[in-house]
C-alpha positions as CSV (number, residue, x, y, z in Angstrom):
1,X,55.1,83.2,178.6
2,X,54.0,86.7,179.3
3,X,55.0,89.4,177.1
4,X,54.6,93.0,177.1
5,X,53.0,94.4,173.2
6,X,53.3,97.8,172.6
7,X,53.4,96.8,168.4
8,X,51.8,94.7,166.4
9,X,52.9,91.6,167.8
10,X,54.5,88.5,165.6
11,X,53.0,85.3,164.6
12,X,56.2,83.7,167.1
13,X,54.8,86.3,169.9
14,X,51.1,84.8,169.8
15,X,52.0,81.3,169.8
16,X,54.5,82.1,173.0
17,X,51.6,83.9,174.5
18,X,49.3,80.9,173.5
19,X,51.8,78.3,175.1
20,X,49.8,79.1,178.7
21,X,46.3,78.1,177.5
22,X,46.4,76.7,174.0
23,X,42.5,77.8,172.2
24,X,43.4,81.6,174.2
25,X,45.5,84.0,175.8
26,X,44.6,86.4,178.6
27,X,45.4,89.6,178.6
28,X,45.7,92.5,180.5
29,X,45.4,95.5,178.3
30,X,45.7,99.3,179.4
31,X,43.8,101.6,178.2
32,X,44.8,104.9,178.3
33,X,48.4,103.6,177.2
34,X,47.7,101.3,174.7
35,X,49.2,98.6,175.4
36,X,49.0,94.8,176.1
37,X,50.2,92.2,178.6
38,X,49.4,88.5,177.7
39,X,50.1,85.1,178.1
40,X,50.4,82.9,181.1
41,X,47.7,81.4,183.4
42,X,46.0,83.9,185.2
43,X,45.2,87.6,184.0
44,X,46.5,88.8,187.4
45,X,50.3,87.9,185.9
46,X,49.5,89.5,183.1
47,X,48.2,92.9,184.9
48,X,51.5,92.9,187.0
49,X,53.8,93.0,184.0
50,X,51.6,96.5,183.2
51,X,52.2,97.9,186.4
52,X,55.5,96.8,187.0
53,X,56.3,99.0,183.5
54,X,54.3,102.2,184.3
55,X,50.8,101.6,184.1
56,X,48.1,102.7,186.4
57,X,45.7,100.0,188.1
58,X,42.3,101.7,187.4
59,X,43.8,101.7,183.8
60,X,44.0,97.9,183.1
61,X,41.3,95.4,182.1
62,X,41.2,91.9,181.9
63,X,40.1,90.2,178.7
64,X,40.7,87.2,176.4
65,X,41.8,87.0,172.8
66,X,41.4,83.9,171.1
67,X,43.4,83.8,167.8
68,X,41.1,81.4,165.9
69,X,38.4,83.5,165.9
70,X,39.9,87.1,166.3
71,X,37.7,87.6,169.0
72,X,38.1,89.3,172.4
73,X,36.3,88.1,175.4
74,X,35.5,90.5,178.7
75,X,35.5,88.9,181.8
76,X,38.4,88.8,184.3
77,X,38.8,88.6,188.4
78,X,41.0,91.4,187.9
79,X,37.7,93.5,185.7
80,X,35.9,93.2,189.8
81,X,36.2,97.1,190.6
82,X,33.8,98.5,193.1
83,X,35.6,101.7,193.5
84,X,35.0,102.0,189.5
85,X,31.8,101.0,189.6
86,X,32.1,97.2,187.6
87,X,30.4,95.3,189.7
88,X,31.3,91.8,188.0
89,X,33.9,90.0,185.9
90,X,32.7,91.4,182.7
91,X,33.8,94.8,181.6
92,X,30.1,96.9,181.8
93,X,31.1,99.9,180.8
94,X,30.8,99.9,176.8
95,X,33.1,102.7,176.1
96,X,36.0,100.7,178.0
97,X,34.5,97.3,176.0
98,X,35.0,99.3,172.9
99,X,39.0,100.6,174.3
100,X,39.8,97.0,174.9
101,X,38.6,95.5,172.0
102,X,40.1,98.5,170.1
103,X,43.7,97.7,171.0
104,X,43.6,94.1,171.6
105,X,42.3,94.4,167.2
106,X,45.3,96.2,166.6
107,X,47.9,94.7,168.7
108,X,46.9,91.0,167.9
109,X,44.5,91.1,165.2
110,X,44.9,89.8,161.9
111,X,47.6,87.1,162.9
């Protein structure tokens, strides 16, 4: 199930999310919004929930968040963006690293 967090989400939210996957969810989170898509099997779902609700392709990044360790993972097919200079599956750009990891923290962390 992929949802759409714009709020810290609820323990019920993260397990629906984790019902795709099981250890993690994928996410596609944008940036200059703050906000979250997440859940289902590919991050590409997840990235067209975003745009279908107003965001902005060169805005959205693929990640991973897995709840048993709070942590937040980087690499994505979706993250492959020549014409924004991320030239693999893994966010390079630190200051978008630290924008991801920033709002997937505050959207899912903690839970």
């Amino acid at each position: 199930m992929i949802l759409l967090i714009a709020s810290r989400a609820t323990r019920k939210q993260i397990e629906d999310m984790q019902q795709a996957l099981g250890a993690y969810i994928k996410l596609a989170v944008d940036i200059r919004l703050g906000i979250l898509a997440g859940g289902g099997p590919l991050h590409a779902d997840c990235e067209s929930v975003l745009l279908e609700n107003g965001s902005k392709q060169e805005d959205v990044w693929g990640a991973d968040w897995i709840p048993a360790t709070q942590q937040v993972t980087f690499e994505s097919l979706i993250n492959l963006r020549p014409r924004q200079k991320n030239f693999a599956l893994e966010i390079k750009d630190p200051a978008i690293r630290k924008q991801v990891e920033q709002i997937a923290r505050e959207l899912l962390g903690g839970i």
